[in-house]
N, C-alpha and C positions, 0 to 999 in steps of 0.2 A: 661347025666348030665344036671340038670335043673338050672337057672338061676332066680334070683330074679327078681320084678319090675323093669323096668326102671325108674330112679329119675331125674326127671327135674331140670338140672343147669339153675338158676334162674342169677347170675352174677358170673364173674371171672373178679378176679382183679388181674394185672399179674404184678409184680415188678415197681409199679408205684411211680413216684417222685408227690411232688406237697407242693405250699405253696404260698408264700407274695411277693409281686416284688420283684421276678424271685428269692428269697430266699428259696430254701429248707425245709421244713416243716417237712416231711415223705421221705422216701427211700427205696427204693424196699423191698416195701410192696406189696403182695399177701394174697390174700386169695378170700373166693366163700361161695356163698350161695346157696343151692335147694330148692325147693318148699317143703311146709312141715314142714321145719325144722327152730330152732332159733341160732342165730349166736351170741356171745357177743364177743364184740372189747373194749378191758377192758385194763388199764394204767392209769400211775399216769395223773397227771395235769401238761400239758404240751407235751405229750407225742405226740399228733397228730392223735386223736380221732377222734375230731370233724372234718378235715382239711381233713381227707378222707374220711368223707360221706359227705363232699361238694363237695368234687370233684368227688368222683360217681355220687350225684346230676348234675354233671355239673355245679354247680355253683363257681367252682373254674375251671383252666386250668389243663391241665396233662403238667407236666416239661418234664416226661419220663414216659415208661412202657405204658401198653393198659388196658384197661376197657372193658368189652364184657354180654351187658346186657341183655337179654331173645332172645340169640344166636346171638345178631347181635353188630359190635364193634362199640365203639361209635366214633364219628370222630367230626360232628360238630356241632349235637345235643342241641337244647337249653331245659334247666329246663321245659318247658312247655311242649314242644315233648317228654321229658320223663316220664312227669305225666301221659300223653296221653298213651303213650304205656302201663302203670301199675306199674311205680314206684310214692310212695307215701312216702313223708319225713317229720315227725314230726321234728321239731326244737327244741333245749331246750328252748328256750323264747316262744314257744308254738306257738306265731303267730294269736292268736287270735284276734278280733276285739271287745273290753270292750261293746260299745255300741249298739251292734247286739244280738240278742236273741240268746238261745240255736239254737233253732228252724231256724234261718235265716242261722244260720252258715251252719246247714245241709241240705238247701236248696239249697246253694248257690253250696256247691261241688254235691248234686243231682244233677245236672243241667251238670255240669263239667263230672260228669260220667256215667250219661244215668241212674240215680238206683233211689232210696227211699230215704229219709232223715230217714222211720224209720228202716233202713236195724243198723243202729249207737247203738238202743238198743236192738238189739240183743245180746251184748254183753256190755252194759252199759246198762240199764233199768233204773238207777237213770235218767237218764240225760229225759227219758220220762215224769218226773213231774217237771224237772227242763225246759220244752222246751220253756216256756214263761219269764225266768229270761234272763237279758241281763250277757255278760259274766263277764262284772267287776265286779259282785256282786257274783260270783262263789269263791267258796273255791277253794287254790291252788290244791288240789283232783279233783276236780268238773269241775276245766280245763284242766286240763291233760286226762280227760274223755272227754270232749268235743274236743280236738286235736285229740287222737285216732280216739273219733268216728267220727271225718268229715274223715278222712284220711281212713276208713273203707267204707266210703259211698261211692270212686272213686273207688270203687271194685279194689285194687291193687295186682298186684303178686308178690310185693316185699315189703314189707314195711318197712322204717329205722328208727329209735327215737333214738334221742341225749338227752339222759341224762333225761328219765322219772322222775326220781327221785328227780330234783332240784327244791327245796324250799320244800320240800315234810317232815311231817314230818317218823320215819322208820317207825310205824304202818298203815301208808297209803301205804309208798312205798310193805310192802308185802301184804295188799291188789290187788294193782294194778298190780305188775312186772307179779303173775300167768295169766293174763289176755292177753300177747302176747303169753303164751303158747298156751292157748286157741285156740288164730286169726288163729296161725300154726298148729294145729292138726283138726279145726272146718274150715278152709275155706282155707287152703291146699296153702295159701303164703308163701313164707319168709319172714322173720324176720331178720334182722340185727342192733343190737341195741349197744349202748353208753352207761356202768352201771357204776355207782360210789359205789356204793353197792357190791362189786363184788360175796361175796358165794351168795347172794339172785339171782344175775343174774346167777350163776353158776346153782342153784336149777332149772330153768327153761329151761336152754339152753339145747343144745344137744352138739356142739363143741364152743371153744373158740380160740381167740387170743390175748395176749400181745403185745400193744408196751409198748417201753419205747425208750425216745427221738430220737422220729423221726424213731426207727428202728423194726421192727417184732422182738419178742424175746422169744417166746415162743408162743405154739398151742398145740390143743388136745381137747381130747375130756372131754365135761364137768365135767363128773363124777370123771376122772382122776385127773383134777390140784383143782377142790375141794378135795380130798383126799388128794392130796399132798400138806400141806399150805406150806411148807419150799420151796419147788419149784417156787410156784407161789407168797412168799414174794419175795424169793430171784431175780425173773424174775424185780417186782419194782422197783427192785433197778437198772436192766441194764445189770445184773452179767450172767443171766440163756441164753443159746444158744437153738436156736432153732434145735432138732436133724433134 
């Protein structure tokens, strides 16, 4: 009997609590990333999206439950030690710096991760004739490309994005959502991403999960809860159980 490829578990998140002084946010919430593949962590507003890829980042505490990032658990790891290792976090406010060029910005993470600033348009090409525009003068397109691409230049094995989409308008966002597909199949990271869009992020994903307030409430694989919309409305609302 032959056996497939081994698949690189990129992170597992194992029933973790986390939120606001010492307030509860999310609760035994799990779920994992491989290399490879794209992840969408999809839920209304409010639901506790974003409050778990800060605290994967590290930039929030764990209440409860463990986090275990490219095999090793995390304990007391600060946001910078895990850029270092190869996790890289787009923000939804992007993070950018207005008065820095295209160009500075992917300098300044070439530097941070040993690579090229033009490693960025290999998958953004615009942004090669936008390299001498400072960023505040970028279309809200134009810096969500420039987020990607500095966050592409720390050659990451995991990459997370909260919320590509916001302020975006929808002919941009399905320009850009195929574009983590891309990151995943052409440079073999993960992907775990924050969509408000949800069938456009279904289109690209591979597996997904639901919260809704504060709880996991549904999972599977992408293809599946796009086909089933009554499932994946009814999950919105808090109703749907995860089997």
């Amino acid at each position: 009997m032959t056996t497939g490829p081994t698949v690189e578990r990129l992170l597992t998140v194992d029933r973790i609590a986390a939120g606001y002084k010492r307030s509860a946010v999310i609760r035994d919430v799990s779920l994992h990333v491989d290399a490879g593949e794209v992840v969408a962590l999809l839920g209304p507003n409010g639901a506790g999206k974003t409050t778990t890829l800060l605290t994967i980042s590290a930039l929030l505490p764990l209440m409860a439950g463990s986090i275990e990032l490219f095999g090793k658990r995390l304990a007391s790891q600060s946001p910078h030690e895990l850029a270092r290792a190869g996790l890289a976090h787009v923000p939804e406010d992007r993070a950018l710096f207005f008065d820095l060029t295209v160009r500075e910005h992917l300098r300044i993470a070439a530097k941070q991760g040993n690579s090229h600033p033009d490693v960025a348009f290999d998958s953004f090409p615009t942004l090669a004739r936008l390299s001498k525009r400072r960023a505040g003068l970028l279309s809200g397109g134009e810096q969500q490309m420039l987020a990607l691409g500095r966050a592409l230049v720390l050659k990451p094995k995991l990459l997370i994005v909260d919320e590509m989409s916001m302020g975006l308008a929808p002919v941009i966002v399905e320009q850009l959502l195929p574009s983590l597909r891309s990151i995943a199949d052409e440079r073999g990271c993960g992907v775990l991403m924050v969509e408000q869009h949800v069938h456009l992020a279904l289109e690209v994903a591979d597996r997904a999960y639901v919260l809704s307030h504060g709880d996991l409430v549904l999972e599977g694989n992408a293809a599946d809860l796009r086909d089933d919309s009554a499932l994946l409305e009814s999950s919105y609302l808090g109703v749907a159980a995860v089997d």
